[in-house]
MDTraj code that builds the backbone (N, CA, C; nanometers):
import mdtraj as md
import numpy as np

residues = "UNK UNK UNK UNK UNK UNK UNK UNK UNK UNK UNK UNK UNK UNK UNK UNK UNK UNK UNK UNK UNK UNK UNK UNK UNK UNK UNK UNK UNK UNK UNK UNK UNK UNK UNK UNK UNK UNK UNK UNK UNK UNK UNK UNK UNK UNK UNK UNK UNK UNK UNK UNK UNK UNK UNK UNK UNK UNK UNK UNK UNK UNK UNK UNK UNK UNK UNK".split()
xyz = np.array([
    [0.4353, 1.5238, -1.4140],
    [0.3318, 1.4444, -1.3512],
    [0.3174, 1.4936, -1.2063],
    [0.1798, 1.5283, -1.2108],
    [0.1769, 1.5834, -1.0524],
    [0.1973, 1.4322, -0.9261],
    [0.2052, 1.4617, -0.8289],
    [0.2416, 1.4072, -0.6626],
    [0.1159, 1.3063, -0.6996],
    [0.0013, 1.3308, -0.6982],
    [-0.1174, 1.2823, -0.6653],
    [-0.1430, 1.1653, -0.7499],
    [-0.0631, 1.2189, -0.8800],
    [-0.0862, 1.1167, -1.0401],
    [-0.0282, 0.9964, -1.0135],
    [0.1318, 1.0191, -0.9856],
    [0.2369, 0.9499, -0.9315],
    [0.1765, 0.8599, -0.8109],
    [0.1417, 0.8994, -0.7462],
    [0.1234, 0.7857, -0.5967],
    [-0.0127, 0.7271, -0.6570],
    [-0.1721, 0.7756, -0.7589],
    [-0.2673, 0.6720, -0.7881],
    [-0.1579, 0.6083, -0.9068],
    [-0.0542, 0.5707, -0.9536],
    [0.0001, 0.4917, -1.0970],
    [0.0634, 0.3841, -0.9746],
    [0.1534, 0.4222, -0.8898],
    [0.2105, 0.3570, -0.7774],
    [0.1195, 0.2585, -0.7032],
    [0.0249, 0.2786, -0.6801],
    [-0.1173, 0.2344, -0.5632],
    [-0.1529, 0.1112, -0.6924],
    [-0.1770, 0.1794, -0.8247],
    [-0.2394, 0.0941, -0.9061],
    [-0.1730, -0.0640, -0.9313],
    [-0.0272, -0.0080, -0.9676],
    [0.0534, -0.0879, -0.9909],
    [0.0599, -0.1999, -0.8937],
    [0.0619, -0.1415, -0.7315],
    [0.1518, -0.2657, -0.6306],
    [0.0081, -0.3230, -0.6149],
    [-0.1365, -0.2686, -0.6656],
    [-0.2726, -0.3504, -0.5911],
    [-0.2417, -0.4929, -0.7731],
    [-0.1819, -0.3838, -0.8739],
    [-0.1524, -0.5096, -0.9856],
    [-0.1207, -0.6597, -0.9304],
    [0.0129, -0.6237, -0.8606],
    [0.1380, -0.7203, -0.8237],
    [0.0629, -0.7810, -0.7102],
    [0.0067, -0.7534, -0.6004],
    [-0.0669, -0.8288, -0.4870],
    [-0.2222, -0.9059, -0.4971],
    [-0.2742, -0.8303, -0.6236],
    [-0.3738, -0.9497, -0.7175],
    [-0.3284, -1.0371, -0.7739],
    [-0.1914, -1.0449, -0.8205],
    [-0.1041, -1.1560, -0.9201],
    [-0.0633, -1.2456, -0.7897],
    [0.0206, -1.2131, -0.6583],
    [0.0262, -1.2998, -0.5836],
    [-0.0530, -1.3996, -0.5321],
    [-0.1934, -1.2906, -0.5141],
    [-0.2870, -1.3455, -0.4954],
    [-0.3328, -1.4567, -0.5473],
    [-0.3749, -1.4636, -0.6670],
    [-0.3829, -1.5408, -0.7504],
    [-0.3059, -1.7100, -0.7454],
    [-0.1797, -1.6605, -0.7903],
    [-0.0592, -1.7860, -0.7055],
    [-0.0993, -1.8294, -0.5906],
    [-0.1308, -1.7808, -0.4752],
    [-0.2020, -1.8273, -0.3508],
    [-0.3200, -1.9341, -0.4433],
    [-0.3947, -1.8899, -0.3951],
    [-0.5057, -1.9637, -0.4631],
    [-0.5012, -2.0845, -0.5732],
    [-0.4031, -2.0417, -0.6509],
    [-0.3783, -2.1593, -0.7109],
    [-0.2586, -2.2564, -0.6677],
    [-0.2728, -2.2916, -0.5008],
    [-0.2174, -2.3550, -0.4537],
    [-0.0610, -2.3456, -0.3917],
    [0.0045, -2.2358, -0.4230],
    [0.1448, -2.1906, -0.3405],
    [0.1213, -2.1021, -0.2986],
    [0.0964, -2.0990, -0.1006],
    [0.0750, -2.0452, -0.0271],
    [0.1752, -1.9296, 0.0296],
    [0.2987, -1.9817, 0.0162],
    [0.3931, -1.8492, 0.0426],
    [0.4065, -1.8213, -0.0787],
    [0.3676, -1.7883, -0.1869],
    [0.4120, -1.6893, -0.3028],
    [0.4259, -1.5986, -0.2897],
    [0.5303, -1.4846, -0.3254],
    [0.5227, -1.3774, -0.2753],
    [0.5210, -1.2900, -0.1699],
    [0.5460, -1.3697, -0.0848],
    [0.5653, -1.2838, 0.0580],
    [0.5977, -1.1482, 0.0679],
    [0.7759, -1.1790, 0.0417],
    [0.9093, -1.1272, 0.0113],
    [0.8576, -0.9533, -0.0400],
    [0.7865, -0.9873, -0.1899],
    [0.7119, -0.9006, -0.2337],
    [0.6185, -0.7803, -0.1713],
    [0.5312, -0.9175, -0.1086],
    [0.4286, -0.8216, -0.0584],
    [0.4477, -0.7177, 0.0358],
    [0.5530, -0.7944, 0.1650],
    [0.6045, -0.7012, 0.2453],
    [0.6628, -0.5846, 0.1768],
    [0.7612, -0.5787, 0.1137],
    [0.7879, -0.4856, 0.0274],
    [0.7084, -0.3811, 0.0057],
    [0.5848, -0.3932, -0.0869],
    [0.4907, -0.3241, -0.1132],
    [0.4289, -0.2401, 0.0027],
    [0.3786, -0.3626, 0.0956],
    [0.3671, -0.2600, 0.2545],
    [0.4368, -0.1558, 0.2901],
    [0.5485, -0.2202, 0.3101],
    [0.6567, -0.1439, 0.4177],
    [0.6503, -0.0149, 0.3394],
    [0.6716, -0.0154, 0.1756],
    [0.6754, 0.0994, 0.1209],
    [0.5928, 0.1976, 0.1142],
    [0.4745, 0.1493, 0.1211],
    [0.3408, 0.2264, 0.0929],
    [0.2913, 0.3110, 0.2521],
    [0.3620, 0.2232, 0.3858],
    [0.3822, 0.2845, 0.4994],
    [0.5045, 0.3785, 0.5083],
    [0.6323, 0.3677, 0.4539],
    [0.6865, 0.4715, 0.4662],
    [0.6617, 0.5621, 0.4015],
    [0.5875, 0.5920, 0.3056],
    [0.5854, 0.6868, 0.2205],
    [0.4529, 0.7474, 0.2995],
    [0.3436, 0.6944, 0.3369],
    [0.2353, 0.7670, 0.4469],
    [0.2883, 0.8435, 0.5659],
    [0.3828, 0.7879, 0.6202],
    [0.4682, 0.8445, 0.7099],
    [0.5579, 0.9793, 0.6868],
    [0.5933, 0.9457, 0.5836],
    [0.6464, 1.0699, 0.5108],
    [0.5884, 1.1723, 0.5054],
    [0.4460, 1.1768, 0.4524],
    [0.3335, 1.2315, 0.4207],
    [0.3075, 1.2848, 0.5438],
    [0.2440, 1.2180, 0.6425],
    [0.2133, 1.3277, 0.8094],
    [0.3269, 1.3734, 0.8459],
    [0.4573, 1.3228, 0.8173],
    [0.5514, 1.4189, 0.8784],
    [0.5673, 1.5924, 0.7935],
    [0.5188, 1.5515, 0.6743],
    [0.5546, 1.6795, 0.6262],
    [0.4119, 1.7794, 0.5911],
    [0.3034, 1.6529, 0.5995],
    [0.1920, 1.7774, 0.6538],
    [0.0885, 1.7435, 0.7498],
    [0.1786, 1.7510, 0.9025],
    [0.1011, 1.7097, 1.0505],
    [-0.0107, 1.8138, 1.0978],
    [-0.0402, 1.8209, 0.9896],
    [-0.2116, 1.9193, 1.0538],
    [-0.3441, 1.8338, 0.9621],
    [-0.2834, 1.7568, 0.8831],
    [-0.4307, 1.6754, 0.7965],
    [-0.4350, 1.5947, 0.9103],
    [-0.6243, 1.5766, 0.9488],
    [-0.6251, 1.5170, 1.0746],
    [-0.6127, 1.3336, 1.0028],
    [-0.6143, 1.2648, 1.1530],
    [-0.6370, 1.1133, 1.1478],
    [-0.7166, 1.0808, 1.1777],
    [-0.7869, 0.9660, 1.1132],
    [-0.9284, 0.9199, 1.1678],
    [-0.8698, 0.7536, 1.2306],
    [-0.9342, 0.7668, 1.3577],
    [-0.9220, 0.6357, 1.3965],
    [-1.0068, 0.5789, 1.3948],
    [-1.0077, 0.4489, 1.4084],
    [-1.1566, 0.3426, 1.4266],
    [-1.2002, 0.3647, 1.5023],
    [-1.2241, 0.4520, 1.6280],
    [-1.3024, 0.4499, 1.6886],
    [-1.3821, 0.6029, 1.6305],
    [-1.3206, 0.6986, 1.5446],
    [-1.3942, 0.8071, 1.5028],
    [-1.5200, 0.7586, 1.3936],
    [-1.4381, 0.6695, 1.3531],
    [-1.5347, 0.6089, 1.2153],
    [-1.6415, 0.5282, 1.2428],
    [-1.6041, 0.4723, 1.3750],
    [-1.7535, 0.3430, 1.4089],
    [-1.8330, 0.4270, 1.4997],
])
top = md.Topology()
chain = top.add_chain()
for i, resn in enumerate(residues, 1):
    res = top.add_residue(resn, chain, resSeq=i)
    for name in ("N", "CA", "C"):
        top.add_atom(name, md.element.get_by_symbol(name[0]), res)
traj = md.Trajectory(xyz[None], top)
């Protein structure tokens, strides 16, 4: 499985799990899932991080390039 396959099955999965929290929210338990969600973050930021460290020439767009 290529890099690219792996991280859209990964992406798919944790947007799965943060629609399911979601959900629980809404149906009235407001901290559901926190614990989780951070999780999902933190991971999905270290692994981006990972990513510019090992290829720091793909540029960054900031909000102010984009607006």
């Amino acid at each position: 499985m290529s890099r690219r396959q792996e991280l859209k099955e990964r992406l798919e999965n944790g947007l799965r799990i943060l629609e399911a929290i979601d959900r629980r929210r809404a149906a009235g338990y407001p901290g559901a899932g926190w614990a989780i969600e951070r999780r999902i973050v933190d991971r999905e930021l270290r692994e981006l991080e990972r990513e510019w460290a090992t290829h720091p020439t793909v540029p960054l767009r900031t909000l102010a390039e984009e607006g």
